[in-house]
N, C-alpha and C positions, 0 to 999 in steps of 0.2 A: 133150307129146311133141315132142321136137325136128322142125323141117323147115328143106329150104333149098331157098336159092331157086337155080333153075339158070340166073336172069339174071347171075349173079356168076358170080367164079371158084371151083371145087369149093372145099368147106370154110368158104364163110363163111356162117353164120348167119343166117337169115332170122327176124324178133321176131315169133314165137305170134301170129296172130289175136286182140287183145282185149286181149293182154300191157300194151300202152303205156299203153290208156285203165284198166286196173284199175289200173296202177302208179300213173298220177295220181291216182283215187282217193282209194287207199290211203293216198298222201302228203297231198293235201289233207284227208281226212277226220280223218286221226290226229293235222296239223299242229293243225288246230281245238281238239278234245279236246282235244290236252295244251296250247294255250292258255289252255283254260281252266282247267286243272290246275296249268300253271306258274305262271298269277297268285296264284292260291293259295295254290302252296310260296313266293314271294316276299313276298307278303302277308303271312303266319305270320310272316316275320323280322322285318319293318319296321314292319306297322300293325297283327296284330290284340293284340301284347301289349298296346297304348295303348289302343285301343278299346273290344274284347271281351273283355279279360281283364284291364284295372283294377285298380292296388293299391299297397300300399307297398312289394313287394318284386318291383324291376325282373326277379331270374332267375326270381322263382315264374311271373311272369307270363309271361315267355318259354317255360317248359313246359310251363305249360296251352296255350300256344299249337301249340307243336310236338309237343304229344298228341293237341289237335285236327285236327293235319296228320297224324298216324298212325290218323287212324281211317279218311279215306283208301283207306289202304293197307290195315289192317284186312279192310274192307265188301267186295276187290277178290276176294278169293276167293267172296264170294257169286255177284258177277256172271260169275265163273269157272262156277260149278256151274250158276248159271242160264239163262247165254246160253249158255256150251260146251254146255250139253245138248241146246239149242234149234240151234244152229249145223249139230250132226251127224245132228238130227234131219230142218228145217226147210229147211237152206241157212246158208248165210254173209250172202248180200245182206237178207235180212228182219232179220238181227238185227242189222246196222251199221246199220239206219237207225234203230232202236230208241235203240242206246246212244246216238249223237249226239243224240237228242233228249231223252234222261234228262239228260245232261253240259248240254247246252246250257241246259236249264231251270233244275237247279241252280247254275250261275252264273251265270246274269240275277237268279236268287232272295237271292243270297247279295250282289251291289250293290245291292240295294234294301232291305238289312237295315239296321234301325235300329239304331244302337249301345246299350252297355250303359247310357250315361248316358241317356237315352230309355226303354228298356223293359225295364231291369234283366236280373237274371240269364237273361230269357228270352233275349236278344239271342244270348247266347254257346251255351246248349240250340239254338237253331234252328241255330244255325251249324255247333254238330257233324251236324246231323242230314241238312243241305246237301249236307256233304261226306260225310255215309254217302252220299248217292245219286251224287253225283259217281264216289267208289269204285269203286260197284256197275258202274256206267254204264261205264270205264275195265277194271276187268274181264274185263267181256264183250268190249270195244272188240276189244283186242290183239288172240288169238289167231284174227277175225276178219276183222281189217283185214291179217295175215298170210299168210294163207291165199289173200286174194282176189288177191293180187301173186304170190304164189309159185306159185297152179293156175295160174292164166293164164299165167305166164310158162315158159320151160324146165327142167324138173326138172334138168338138168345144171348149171343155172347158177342156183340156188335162193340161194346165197348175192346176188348182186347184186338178183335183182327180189324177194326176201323183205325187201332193207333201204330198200325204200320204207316200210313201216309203221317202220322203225325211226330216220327221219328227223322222223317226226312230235313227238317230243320236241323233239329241238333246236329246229326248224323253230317249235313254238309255244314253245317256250322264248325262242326270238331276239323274236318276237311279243311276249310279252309282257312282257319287262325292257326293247324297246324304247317300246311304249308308257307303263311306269312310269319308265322313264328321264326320257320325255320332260315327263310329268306332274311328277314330281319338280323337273326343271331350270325348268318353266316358271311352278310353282306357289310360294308359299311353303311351309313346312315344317306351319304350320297348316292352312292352306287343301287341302295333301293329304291329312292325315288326315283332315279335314272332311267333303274331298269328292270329292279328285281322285280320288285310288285308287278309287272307284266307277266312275269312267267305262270304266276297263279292264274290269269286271268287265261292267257291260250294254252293251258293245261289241260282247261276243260276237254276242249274238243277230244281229245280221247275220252274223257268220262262221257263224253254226250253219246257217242257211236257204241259204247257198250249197252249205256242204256236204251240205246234204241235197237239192238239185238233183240235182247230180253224181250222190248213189249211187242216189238213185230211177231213173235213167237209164241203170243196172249192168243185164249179165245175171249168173245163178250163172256157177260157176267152172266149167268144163269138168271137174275131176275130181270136182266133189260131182253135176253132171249123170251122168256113167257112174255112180258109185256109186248113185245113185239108179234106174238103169237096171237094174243089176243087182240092186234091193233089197237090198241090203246097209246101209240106213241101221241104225245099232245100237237096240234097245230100249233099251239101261238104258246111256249113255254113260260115267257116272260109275263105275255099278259095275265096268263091264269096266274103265274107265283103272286102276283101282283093286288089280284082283283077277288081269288078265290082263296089264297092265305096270306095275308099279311100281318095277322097275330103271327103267326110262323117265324113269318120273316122279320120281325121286330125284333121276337123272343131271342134266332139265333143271333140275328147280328148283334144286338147287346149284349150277349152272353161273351163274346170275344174280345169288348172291349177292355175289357184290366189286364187279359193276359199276352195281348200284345201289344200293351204300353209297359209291362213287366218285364216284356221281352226284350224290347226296345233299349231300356234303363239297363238290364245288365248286359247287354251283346254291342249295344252302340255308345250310348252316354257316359258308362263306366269308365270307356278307354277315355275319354277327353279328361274326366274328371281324374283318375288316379295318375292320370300323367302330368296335368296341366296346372292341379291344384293340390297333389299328394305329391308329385315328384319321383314318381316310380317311372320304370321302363319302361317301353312299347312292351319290348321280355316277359317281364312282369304279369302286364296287363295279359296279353293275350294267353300266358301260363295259366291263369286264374280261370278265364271263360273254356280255354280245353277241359279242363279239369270238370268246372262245372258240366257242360254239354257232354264229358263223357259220360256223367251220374244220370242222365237224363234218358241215353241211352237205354238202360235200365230201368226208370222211375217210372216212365208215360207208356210203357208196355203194360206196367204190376196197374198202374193209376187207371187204366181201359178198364184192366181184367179188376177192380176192386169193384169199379162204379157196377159192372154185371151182377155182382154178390150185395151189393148195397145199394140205394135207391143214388141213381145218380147226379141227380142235382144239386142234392143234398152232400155227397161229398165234393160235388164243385164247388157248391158254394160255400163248405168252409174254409177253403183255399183261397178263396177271393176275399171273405175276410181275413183272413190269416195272415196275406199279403198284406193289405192297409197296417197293420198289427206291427209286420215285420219291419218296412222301409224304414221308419225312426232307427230301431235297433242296426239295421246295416250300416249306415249312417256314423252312428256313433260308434262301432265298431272299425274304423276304415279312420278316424281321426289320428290315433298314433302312427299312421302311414307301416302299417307294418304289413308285407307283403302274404305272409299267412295270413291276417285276419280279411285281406281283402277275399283271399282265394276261399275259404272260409264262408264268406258274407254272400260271396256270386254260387257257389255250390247250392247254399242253401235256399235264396232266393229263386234260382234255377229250379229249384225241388217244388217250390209254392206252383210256380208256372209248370211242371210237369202235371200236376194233381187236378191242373184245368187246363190244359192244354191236351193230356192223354185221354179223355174222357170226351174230348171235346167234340171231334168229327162222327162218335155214335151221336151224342147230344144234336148237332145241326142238322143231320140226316134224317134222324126220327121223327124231326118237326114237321117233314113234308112227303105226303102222299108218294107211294115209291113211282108213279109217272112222271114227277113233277122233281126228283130229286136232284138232277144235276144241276138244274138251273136253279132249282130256291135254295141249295146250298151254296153253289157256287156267291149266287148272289149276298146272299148274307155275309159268308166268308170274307168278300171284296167290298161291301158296302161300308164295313165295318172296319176294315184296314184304313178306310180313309178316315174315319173319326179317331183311327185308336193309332197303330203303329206308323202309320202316314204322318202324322205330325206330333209325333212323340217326341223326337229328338229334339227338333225346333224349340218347340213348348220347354224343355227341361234346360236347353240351354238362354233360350231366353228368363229362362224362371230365373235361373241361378243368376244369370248376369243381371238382374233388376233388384235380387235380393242380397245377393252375396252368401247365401249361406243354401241349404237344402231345403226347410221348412217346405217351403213352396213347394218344390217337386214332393214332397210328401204329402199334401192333403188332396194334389191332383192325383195319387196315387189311390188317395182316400175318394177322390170323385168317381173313379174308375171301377176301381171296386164296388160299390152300392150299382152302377149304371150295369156292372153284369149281375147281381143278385136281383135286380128286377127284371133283366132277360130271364134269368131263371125262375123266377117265378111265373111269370106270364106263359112258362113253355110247356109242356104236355111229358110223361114218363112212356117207353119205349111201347109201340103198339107195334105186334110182330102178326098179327090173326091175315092183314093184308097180303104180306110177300109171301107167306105160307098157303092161303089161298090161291095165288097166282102160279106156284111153283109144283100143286098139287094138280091146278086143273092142266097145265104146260104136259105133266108129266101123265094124265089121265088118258 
């Protein structure tokens, strides 16, 4: 519920009780995860086809690899069903500190894996099996770590303090291309597959332990405390998301689909293509996505706090056309192989997916009754990783190897885009009269 402070002049906003410290949270907690998540998707491009997926043909093993990146995505609807249910049941704060320590264990587990040359086929079995629980764990995280910035902060202004959880990508995205950058530049090219690329991986575990400081040191949210007040916690989460909104749940999950197949194309597919068929450096490549992910930084904070001031769908969705618009141009931009135009081409592209990506977690929240929120976001969130970022890479590298050229990864990009302007059509504009009622009678 909005208050102000009558130390100012009428009308300016005073920041919710809690609002700031959940917003850091949020951001630090989700930045970690998807550290460890990002190493991952960059790993899959670079070392695990050479390591864990061995052979005589360089593309087979590039999509075993980026199959075992889609499983991932895959597992994410488990921890959708598991933790959402537990979130709406339980709280939100007991179950962020769960998923941080499922993420955080499977990537200490997956640097201390022996390779294939070592202990055979089992190397790469264990590896998918990693990243099921990574998945799971990431899941659950989102709709979570979404929730806890957006109760605590002002329902009017849900776009800006709901895009703290949606910094947490880039944020462990910039993490950890800069630690394999750095790895990369410092190592030989043997000595990282060897060895280096493991350091990023059991790094984590100290990032995991601070974030699990921070949220042990959380209270619940102010709206799941009234809810809970008023026993309204749901029996059967899933079934109702399920039975009593599934326009909801249509509208969100299509709405995620372009921006994380966008995300996909510049954070995973980029490095294959400007290495493999531009001729640039691992260097290079990963220079280009720091760069972009640290704009981002910045973009999907202002892109929350714009969609608050402007109807927000309506500036999602000219991003999501925008996108379709732009891919040609990156494209042809990136032909002379010139290492600014690539950095250049990924900044910018990064900006399209800031502008639907920052907006994005007010947008999937608002579509579902605040009893109902952790599990119909969660679900959406996950439901939709597996049509969209789950088999993004696959899809672009087999586009490319059947075409030879980009075309194709462009008009699927073109597919993607229209598939979220109909989630966003179908979806509803921010109704705040609910949590405001809930937070008035709590406090009555």
């Amino acid at each position: 519920m909005t208050t102000f402070n009558p130390d100012h002049r009428a009308g300016t906003r005073k920041i919710p009780a809690g609002a700031l410290k959940a917003y850091i949270a949020s951001l630090t907690g989700t930045s970690l995860e998807y550290y460890d998540f990002a190493i991952y998707s960059v790993a899959s491009a670079l070392v695990f086809p050479k390591i864990f997926f061995p052979g005589n043909n360089e593309f087979v093993g590039l999509l075993l690899s980026f199959s075992a990146f889609a499983v991932g995505y895959l597992a994410r609807p488990i921890g959708g069903v598991v933790f959402g249910r537990l979130g709406d049941k339980i709280g939100r704060k007991q179950v962020l500190v769960i998923t941080l320590m499922v993420i955080g264990v499977a990537t200490v587990l997956i640097g201390a894996l022996p390779d294939y040359s070592v202990i055979g086929v089992a190397a790469p079995i264990i590896l998918v099996l990693l990243r099921l629980a990574q998945g799971i764990g990431v899941g659950g995280e989102w709709g979570g770590a979404v929730l806890l910035s957006g109760e605590f902060g002002d329902a009017k202004r849900r776009g800006f303090w709901s895009s703290a959880a949606q910094i947490g990508p880039p944020a462990g995205n910039l993490m950890a291309n800069g630690v394999l950058a750095i790895l990369a530049a410092s190592l030989s090219n043997e000595a990282f597959l060897s060895w280096g690329w493991r350091v990023a991986f059991l790094a984590s575990a100290l990032l995991v332990v601070f974030g699990l400081i921070i949220r042990l040191k959380l209270e619940e949210t102010p709206v799941f405390k009234a809810i809970k007040a008023h026993g309204e916690q749901p029996k059967a989460p899933i079934k109702e998301v399920f039975t009593k909104e599934p326009r909801a749940l249509v509208a969100a999950a299509l709405s995620r689909v372009c921006p994380d197949v966008l995300y996909a194309l510049f954070t995973v597919f980029v490095a294959v293509y400007a290495t493999r068929e531009l001729g640039m450096t691992t260097g290079n490549v990963l220079g280009a996505i720091l760069i972009g992910s640290a704009f981002q930084l910045v973009l999907i904070p202002v892109a929350g706090a714009v969609t608050d001031r402007f109807n927000r769908r309506l500036v999602y969705g000219i991003a999501a056309v925008g996108t379709a618009a732009y891919i040609p141009v990156f494209f042809l931009m990136v032909q002379g192989k010139s290492v600014l135009m690539l950095t250049v081409g990924v900044v910018i592209g990064l900006a399209f997916h800031a502008f639907m990506y920052g907006p994005q977690a007010a947008y999937i929240t608002e579509q579902f009754p605040a009893r109902l929120r952790y599990a119909g976001s969660s679900l959406a969130y996950t439901l939709a990783g597996v049509i969209g970022g789950a088999v993004a890479p696959l899809i672009f590298t087999a586009l490319y190897a059947a075409s030879g050229n980009w075309f194709l990864i462009a008009a699927y990009l073109l597919v993607t885009s229209v598939v979220t302007v109909v989630g966003l059509a179908l979806g509803r504009d921010p109704h705040t009269d609910e949590e405001e009622r809930l937070l008035q009678d709590a406090h009555a």
